[in-house]
C-alpha positions in Angstrom: -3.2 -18.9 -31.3 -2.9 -20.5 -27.6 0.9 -19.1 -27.6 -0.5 -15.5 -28.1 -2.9 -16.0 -25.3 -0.7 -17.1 -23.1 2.0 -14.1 -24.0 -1.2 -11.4 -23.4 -2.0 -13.2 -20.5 1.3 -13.0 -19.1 1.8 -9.3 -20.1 -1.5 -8.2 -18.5 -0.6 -9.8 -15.4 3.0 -8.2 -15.4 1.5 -4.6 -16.0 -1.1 -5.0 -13.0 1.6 -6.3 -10.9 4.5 -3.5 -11.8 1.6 -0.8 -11.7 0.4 -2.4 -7.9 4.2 -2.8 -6.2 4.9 0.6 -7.6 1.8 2.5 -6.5 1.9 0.6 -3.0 5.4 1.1 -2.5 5.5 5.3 -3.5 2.4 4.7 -0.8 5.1 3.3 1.8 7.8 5.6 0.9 5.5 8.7 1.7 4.2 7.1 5.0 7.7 6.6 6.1 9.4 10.0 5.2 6.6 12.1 5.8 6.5 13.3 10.1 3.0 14.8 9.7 1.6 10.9 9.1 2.0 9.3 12.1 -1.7 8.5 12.8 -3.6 5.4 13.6 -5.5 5.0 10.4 -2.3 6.3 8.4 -0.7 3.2 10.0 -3.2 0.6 8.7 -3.0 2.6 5.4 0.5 1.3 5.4 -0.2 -2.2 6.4 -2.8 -2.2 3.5 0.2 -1.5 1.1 2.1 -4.1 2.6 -0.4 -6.6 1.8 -1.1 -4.9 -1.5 2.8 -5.3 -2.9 2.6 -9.1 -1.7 -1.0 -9.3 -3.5 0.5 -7.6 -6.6 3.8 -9.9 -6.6 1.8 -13.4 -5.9 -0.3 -12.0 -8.9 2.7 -11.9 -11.9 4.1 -14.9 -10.0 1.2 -17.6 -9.2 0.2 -18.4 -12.7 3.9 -19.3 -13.5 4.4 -20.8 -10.1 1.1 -23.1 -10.4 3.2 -24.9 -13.3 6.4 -25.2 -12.0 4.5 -26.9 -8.7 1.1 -28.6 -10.2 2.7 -31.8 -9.5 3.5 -31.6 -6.5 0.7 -31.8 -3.8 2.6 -29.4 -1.4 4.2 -26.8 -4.0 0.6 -26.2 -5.2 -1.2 -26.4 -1.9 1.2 -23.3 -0.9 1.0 -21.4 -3.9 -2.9 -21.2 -3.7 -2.9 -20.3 0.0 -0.7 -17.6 -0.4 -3.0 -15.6 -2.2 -6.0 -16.3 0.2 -3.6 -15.3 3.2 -2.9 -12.1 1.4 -7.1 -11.7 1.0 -7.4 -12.4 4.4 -4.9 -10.0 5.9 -6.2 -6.8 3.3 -9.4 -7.5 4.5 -8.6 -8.3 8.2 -6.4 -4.6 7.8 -9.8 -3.0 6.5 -11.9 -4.2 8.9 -9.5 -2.9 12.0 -9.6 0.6 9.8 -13.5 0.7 9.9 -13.3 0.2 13.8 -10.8 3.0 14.0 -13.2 5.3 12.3 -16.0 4.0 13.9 -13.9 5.2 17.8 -13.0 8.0 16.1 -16.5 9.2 14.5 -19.3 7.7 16.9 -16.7 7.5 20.3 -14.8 10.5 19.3 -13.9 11.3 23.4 -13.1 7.8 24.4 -10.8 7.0 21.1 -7.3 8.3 21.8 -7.7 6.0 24.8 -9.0 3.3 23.4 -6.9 3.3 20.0 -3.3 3.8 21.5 0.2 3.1 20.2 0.9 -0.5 21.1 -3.0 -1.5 20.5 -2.5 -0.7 17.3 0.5 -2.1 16.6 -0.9 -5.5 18.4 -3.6 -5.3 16.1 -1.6 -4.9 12.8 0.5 -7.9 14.3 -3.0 -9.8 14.3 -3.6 -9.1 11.2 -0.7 -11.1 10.0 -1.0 -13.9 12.7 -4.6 -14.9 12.5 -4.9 -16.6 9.2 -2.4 -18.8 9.4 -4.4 -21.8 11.4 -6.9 -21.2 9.2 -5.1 -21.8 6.4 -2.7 -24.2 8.2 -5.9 -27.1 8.2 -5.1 -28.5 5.0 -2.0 -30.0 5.7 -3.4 -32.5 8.7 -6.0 -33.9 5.7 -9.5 -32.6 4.2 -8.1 -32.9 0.6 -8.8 -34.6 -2.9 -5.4 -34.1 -4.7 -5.6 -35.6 -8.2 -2.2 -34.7 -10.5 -4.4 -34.7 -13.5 -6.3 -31.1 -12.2 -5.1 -27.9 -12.4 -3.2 -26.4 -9.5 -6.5 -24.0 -8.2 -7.5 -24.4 -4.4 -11.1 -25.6 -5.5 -9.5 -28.5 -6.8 -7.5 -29.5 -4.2 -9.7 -28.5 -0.8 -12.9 -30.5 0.1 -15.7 -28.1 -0.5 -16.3 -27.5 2.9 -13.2 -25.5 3.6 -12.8 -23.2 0.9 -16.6 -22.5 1.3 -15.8 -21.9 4.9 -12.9 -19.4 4.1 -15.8 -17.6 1.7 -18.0 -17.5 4.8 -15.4 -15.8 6.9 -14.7 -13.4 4.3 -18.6 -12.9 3.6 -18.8 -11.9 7.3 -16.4 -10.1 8.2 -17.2 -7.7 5.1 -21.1 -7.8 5.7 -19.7 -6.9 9.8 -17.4 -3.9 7.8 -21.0 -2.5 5.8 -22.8 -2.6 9.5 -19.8 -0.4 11.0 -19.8 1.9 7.8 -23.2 2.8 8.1 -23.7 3.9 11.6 -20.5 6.0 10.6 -23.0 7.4 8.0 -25.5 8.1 9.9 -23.9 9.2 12.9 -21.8 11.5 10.2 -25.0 12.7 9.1 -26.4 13.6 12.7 -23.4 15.9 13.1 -23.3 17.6 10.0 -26.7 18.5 10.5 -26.7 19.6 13.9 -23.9 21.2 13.7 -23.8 25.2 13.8 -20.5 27.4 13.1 -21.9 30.1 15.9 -22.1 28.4 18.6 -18.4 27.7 18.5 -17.0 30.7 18.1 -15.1 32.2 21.1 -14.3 28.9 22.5 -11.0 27.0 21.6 -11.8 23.4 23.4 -15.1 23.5 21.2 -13.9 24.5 18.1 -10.6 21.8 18.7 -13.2 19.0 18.9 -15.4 19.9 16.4 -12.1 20.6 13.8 -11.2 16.8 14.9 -14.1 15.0 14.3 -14.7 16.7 11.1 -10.9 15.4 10.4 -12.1 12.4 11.4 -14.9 12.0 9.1 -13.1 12.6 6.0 -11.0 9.8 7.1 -13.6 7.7 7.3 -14.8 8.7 3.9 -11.7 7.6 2.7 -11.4 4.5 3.9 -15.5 4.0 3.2 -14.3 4.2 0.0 -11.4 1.7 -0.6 -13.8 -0.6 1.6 -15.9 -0.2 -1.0 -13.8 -1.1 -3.7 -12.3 -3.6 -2.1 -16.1 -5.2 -1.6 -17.1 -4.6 -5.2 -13.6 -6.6 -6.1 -14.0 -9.5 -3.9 -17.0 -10.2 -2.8 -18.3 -11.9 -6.4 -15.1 -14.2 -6.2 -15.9 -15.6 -2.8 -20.1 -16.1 -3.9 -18.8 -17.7 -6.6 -17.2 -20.3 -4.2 -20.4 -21.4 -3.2 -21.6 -22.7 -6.3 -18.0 -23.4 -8.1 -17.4 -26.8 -9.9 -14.7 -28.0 -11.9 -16.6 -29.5 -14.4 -18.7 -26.6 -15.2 -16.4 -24.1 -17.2 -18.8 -21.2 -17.2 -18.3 -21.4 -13.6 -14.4 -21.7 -14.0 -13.7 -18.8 -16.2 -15.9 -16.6 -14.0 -13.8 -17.6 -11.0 -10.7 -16.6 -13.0 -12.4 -13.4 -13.9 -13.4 -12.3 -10.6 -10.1 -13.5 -9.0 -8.4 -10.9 -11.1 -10.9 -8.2 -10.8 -9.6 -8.7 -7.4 -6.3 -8.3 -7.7 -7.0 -5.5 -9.4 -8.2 -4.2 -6.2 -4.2 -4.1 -5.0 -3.8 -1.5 -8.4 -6.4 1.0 -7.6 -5.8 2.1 -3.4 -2.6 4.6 -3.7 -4.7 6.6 -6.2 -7.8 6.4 -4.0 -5.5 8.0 -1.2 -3.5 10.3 -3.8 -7.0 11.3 -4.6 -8.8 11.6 -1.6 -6.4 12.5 1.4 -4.8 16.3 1.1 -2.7 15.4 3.6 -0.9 12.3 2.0 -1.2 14.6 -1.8 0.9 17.6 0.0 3.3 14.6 1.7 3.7 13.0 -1.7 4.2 16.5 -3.5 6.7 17.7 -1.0 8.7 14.6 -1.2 8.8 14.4 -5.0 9.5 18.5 -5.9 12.7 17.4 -2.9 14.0 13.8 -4.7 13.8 16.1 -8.1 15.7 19.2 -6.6 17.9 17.1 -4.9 19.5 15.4 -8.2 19.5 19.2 -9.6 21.5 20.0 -7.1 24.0 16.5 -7.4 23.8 17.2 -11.2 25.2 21.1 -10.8 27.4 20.0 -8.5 29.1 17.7 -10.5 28.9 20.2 -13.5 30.9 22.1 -10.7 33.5 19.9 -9.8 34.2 18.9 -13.3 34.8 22.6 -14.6 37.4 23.3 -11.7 38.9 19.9 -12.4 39.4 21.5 -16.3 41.2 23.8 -15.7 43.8 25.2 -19.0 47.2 23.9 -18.6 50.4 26.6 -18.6 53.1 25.3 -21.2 55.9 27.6 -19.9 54.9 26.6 -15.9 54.2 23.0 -16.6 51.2 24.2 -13.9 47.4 23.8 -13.9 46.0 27.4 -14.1 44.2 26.6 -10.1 48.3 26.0 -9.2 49.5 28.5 -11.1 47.1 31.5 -9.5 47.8 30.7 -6.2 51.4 30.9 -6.7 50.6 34.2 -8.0 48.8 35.2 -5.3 51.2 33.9 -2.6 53.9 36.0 -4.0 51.7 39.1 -4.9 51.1 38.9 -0.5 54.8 38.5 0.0 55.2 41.2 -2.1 53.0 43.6 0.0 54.8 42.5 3.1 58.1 43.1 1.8 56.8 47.2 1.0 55.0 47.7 4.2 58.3 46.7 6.6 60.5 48.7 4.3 
């Protein structure tokens, strides 16, 4: 019976994955080959799928990983941080994307100066760079490594620290709720005070007011995978608080909520495939080309194939391509020959 768990274990965690690095990576693929999404927020998009594929790969590969290494001290200390750098870099990514709609939505004049090329960029690079010395404290000390536990950060940290890295989280998604709802109510001010007449006749207005509506159903998308992405994680990390080995209620709901959010990596390309027209028309576009494309290859081969068939002529020793050009080399000659005589 333990043998069967482990198998539907493993195969659960190997669909979630495949679905997440598929999903995430069509996300990348559109992002890169489509011209018309080139904004700011369409950039952290993509550096939430890159965190997303690394979340879904550390998710089929930790469990099996954990074994290989739960004797060694090192082998498991890095296979556990891997997946909280990944948690802190998706929710690092999110909380730059609220500010971005937050400039956009309650700053909209100031924000194309504010949220330029290389800022962004600089920030993307920060979201990469800025866990790593908080992670990096547990190799100078602060641990209680026993062989005899499993290979799970709880067990290996002092309390202290992985209770801090749940603090940090804790914040900087209660700081991501405080943004989100002065975008809602500053949304809410300009939908109701807005008035279709009085823009009518003039192009600046109209421009503006086209923008920041643009601009708020951004920011309703990412509202949304903010959301889910708080709904998935946030019971993990209050779970930290009052997590003890001993107690396995408390372990089997860690493991529960750690793959609820991991699950979180499965479900963002459909929240964009769903809620941005922009990225749906991109993704359309690029499919109905990939799938005319290989008509095309296949026709052409069909193509080459049928002129490379051509019937063979017994009394030439010719192919039948040969054997019609001859013919129609001499049939030429022939009308030469009449026209100087």
């Amino acid at each position: 019976m333990e043998s069967w768990r482990v198998a539907l274990h493993v195969i659960v965690r190997v669909c979630i994955s495949t679905i997440g690095i598929g999903g995430n990576s069509f996300v990348l693929y559109v992002i890169l080959k489509a011209h018309n999404l080139r904004d700011s927020t369409i950039k952290l998009i993509a550096n939430l799928s890159m965190s997303d594929v690394v979340t879904a790969l550390l998710f089929s590969t930790v469990s099996v990983s954990s074994e290989l290494v739960k004797e060694s001290f090192y082998g498991c200390l890095i296979v556990c941080l891997l997946v909280h750098y990944t948690i802190f870099v998706s929710l690092f990514t999110l909380s730059i994307t609220t500010v971005d709609r937050y400039l956009a939505i309650c700053h909209h004049d100031r924000y194309a100066t504010i949220m330029t090329k290389k800022r962004v960029f600089a920030l993307i690079i920060t979201a990469w760079v800025y866990p790593l010395p908080l992670l990096s404290i547990p190799f100078f000390g602060f641990t209680s490594w026993n062989k005899e536990s499993t290979c799970a950060l709880e067990n290996i940290l002092h309390s202290w620290i992985y209770k801090t890295y749940s603090s940090l989280v804790i914040t900087l998604i209660l700081i991501t709720l405080g943004l989100y709802i002065r975008i809602l109510i500053k949304a809410r001010e300009f939908q109701r005070g807005f008035h279709p007449a009085q823009t009518v006749g003039i192009n600046i207005t109209s421009m503006r007011v086209r923008a920041k509506k643009r601009a708020i159903k951004n920011g309703r998308v990412i509202g949304i995978v903010t959301l889910f992405f708080i709904v998935c994680w946030l019971p993990f990390h209050i779970l930290q608080f009052g997590f003890s080995p001993e107690n396995e209620n408390l372990s089997l709901a860690a493991a529960v909520t750690g793959g609820l959010g991991t699950f979180n990596a499965l479900v963002n390309p459909f929240l964009y495939a769903w809620q941005r027209r922009d990225f749906r028309k991109s993704a359309k576009r690029l499919s109905c080309h990939s799938i005319t494309n290989r008509k095309n290859e296949i026709n052409g081969c069909k193509r080459r194939e049928e002129d490379n068939c051509t019937p063979f002529d017994i009394m030439t020793g010719k192919q039948g391509n040969e054997k019609k050009q001859n013919d129609d080399t001499i049939r030429k000659q022939n009308v030469c020959t009449i026209k100087t005589t």
